[in-house]
C-alpha positions as CSV (number, residue, x, y, z in Angstrom):
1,X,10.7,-30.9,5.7
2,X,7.0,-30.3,6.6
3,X,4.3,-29.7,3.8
4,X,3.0,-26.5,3.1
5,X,-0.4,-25.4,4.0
6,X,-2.5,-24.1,1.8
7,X,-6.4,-22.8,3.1
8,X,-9.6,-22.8,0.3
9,X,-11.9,-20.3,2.2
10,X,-14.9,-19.8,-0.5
11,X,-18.7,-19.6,-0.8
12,X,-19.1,-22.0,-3.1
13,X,-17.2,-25.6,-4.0
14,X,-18.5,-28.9,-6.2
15,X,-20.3,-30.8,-5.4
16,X,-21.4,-28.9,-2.6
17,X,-22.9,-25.3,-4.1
18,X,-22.3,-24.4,-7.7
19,X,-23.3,-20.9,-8.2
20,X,-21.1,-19.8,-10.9
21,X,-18.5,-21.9,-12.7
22,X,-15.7,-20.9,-10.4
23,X,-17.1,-23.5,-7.8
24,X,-15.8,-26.7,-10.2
25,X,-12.8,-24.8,-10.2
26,X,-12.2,-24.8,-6.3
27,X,-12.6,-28.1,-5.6
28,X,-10.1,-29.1,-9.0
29,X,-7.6,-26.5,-7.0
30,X,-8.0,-28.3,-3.9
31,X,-7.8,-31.9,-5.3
32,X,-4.8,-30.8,-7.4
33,X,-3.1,-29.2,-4.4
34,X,-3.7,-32.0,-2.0
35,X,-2.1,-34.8,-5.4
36,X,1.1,-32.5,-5.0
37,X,2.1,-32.7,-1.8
38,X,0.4,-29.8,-0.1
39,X,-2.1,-30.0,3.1
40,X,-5.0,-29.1,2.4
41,X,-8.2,-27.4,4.1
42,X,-11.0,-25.9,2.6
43,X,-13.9,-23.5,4.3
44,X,-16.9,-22.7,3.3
45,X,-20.3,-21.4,4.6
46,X,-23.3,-24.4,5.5
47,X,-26.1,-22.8,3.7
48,X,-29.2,-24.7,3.6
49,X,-29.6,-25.9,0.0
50,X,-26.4,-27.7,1.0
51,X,-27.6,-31.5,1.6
52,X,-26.0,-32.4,4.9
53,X,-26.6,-36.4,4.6
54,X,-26.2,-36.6,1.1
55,X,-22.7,-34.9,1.6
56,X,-22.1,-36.6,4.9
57,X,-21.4,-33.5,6.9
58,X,-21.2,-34.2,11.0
59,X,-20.7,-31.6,13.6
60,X,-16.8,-30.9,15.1
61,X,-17.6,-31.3,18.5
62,X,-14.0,-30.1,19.3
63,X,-14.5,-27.1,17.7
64,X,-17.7,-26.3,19.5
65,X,-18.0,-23.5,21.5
66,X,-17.2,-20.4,19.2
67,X,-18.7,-17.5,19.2
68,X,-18.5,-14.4,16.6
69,X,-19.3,-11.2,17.2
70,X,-21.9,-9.5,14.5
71,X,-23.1,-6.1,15.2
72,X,-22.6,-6.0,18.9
73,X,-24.5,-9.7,19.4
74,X,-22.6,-13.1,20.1
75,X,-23.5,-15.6,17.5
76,X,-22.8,-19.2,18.4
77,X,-20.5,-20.7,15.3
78,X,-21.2,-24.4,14.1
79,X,-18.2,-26.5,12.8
80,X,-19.5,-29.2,10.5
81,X,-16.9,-31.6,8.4
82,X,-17.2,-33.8,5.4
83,X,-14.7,-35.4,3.4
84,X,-14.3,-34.1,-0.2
85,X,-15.7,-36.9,-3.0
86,X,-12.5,-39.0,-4.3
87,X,-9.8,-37.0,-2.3
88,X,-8.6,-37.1,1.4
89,X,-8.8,-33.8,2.1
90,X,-11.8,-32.0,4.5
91,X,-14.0,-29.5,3.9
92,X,-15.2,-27.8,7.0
93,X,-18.4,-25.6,6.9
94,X,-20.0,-22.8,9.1
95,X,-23.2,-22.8,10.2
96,X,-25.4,-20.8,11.9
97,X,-29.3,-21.2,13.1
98,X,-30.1,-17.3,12.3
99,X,-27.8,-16.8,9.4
100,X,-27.6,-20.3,7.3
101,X,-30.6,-22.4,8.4
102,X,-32.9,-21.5,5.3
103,X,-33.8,-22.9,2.0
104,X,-32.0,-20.0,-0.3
105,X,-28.8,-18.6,-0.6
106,X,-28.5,-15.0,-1.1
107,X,-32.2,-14.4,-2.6
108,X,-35.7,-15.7,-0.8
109,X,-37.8,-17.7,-3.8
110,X,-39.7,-14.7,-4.9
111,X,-35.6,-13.5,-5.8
112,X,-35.7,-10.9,-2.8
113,X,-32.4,-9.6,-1.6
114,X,-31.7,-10.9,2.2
115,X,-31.8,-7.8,4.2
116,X,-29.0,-9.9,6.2
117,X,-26.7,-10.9,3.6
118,X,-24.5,-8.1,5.1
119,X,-24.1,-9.6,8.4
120,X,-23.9,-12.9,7.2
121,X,-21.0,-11.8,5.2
122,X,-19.2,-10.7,8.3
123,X,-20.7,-13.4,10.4
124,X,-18.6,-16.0,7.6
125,X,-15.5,-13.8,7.3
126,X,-14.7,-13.4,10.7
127,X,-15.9,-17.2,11.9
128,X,-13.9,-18.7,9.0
129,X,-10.5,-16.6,11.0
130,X,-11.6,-17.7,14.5
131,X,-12.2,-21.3,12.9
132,X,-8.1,-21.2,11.8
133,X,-7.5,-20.1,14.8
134,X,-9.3,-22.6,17.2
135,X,-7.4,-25.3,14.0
136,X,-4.1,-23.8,15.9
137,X,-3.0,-24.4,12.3
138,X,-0.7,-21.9,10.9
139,X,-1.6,-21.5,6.4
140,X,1.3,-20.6,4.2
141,X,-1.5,-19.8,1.6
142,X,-5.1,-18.4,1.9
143,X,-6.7,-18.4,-0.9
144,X,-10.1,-16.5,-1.0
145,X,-12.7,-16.6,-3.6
146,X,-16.2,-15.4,-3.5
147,X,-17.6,-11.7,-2.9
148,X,-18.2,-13.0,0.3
149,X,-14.8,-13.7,1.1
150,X,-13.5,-10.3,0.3
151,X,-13.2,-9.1,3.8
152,X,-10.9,-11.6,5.0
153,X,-7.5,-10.5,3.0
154,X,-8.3,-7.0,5.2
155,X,-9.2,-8.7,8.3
156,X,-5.6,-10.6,8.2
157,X,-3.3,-7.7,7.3
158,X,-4.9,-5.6,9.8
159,X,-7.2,-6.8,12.8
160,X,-5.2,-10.2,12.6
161,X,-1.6,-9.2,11.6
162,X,-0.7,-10.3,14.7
163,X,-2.0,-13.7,15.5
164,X,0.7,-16.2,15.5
165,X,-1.6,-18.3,13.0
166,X,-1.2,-15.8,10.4
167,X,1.9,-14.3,10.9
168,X,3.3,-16.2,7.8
169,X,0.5,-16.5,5.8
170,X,0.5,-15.4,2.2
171,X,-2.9,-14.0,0.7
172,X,-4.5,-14.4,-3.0
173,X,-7.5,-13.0,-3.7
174,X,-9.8,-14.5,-6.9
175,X,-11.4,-12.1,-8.6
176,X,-15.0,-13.0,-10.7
177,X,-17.8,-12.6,-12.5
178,X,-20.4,-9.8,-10.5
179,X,-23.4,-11.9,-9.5
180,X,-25.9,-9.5,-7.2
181,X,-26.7,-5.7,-8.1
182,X,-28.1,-5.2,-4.7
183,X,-26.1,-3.5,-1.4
184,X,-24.8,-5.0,1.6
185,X,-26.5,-2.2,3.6
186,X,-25.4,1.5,3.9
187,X,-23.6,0.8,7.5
188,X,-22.0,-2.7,6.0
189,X,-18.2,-1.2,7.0
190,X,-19.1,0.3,10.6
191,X,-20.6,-3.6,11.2
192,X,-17.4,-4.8,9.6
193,X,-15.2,-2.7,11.7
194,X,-17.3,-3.5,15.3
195,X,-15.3,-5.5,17.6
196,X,-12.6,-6.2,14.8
197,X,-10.1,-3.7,15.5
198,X,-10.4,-1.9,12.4
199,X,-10.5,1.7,11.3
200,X,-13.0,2.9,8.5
201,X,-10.4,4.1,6.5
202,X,-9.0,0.8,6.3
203,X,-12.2,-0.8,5.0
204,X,-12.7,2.5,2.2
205,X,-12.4,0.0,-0.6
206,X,-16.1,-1.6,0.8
207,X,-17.7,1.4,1.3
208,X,-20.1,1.1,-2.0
209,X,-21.2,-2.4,-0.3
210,X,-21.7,-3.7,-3.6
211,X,-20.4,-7.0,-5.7
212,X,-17.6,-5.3,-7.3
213,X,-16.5,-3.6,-3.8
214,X,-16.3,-6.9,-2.2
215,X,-14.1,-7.9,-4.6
216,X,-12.1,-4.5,-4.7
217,X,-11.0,-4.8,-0.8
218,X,-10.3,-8.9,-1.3
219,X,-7.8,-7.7,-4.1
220,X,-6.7,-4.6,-1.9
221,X,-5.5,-6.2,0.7
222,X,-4.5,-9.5,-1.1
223,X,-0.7,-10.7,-1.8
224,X,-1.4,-12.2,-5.0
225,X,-4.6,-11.5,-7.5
226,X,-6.2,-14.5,-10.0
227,X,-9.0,-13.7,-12.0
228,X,-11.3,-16.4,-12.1
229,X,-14.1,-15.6,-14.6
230,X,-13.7,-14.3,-18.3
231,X,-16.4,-11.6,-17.5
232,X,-15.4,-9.4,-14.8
233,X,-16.3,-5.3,-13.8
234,X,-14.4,-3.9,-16.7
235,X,-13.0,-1.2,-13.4
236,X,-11.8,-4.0,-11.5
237,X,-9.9,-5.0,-14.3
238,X,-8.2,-1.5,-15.1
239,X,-7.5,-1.4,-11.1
240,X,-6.3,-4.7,-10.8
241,X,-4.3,-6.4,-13.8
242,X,-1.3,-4.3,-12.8
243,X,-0.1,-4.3,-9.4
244,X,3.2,-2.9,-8.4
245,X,4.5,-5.3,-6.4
246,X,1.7,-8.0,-7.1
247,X,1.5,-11.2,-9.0
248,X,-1.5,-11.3,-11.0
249,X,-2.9,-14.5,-12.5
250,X,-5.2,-13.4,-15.9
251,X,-8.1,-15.6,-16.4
252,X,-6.6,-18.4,-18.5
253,X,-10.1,-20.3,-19.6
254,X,-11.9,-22.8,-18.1
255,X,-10.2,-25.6,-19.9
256,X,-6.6,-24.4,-18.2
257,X,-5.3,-27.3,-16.2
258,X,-4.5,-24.7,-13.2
259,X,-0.7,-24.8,-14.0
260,X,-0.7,-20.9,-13.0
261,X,-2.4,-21.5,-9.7
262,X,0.2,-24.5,-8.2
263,X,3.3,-22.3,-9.3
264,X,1.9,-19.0,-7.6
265,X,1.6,-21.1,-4.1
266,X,4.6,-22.6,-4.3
267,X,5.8,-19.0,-5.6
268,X,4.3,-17.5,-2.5
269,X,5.2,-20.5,0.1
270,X,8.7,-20.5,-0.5
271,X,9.1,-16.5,0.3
């Protein structure tokens, strides 16, 4: 019997960006996944603060060559790989000249908003599907965590449904703690839905182009919710921890051992 896949795709992981505390949390997921039999792969964006010798990242030449479409423009997609600290699992992240080389995350250091976080949002979500799909290998979990994730869930049950590579994939969707008051831009969705065979109404739940509306079309569009932070929008919460035909995971404390987490993907895997 082959293993099940599982797929990390998040914007932050130890010991490579810790942002909030959910980051310690993803990698203890993926380490904990891998020590029980499933295959693991975890994605996550190259931004610059992220030491690429220290961490020992090298380029994929293999899986060289894609490009992702952002607002009408081609943007050529780096693959870089490095091997996660005391596991043998890889972590593979995107890069990008225009949207990742630079010394900041989301913020410049006088804590101004990038007036491309918005397209570097879409430029991640839809480069970490293409990235899967170049892989040629087929998830039977996705777990998304992150704002910046929160487009994929939609992307896969619509614009994606029908790529073999996903056609069996099960989504959960982490929801945490707000971290940004700023907007994604007031035409975030129609750059969202360019070239992604999407409809606006699809993307509605985005449409405020905030933090918590990230996380609101993640959730939306997800399989399975998790909350992942003991402070979280107090709407999300009335929207969310109730789901007909959802499982939701409540925040269980950072001291859980992640029990909940390994029994929802082998919940999910086995359907």
């Amino acid at each position: 019997m082959s293993k099940k896949r599982i797929l990390f795709i998040a914007n932050e992981m130890s010991p490579y960006l810790e942002m909030t505390e959910f980051a310690e949390i993803v990698n203890k997921l993926a380490i904990k996944s891998n020590d029980t039999g499933l295959e693991v792969r975890c994605i996550m964006p190259r931004f610059g603060v992220i030491n690429e010798r220290r961490h020992r990242l090298h380029e994929v030449v293999r899986l060289s060559g894609i490009n992702v479409s952002v607002d009408n423009e081609d943007h050529p997609l780096q693959i870089k790989v490095a091997s996660l600290p005391n596991a043998r699992l890889q972590v593979y992240f995107l890069d990008n000249e225009d949207f990742f080389k630079r010394k900041f995350v989301f913020h410049d250091e006088a804590e101004n908003w990038y007036d491309d976080n918005g397209l570097r949002t879409i430029f991640f979500c839809k480069g970490a599907l293409e990235t899967v799909r170049k892989f040629g290998w087929p998830p039977d979990i996705i777990h998304c965590s992150g704002w910046m994730t929160g487009l994929i869930p939609a992307y896969i049950k619509t614009a994606y449904k029908k790529e073999p590579v996903f056609s069996h994939s099960k989504v959960i969707y982490t929801i945490g703690q707000n971290t940004f008051k700023e907007k994604l831009g007031n035409d975030f969705v129609k750059m969202a839905m360019i070239n992604a065979n999407i409809k606006e109404k699809d993307l509605e739940a985005a449409k405020e182009a905030n933090n918590t509306a990230m996380f609101r079309v993640g959730a939306t569009y997800a399989d399975a919710i998790t909350f992942g932070a003991e402070k979280v929008d107090k709407k999300l919460v009335d929207d969310f921890s109730k789901v007909r035909g959802k499982k939701v995971i409540p925040f269980k404390g950072w001291d859980s051992d992640l029990t909940e987490y390994l029994e929802l993907y082998n919940d999910l895997a086995s359907k």
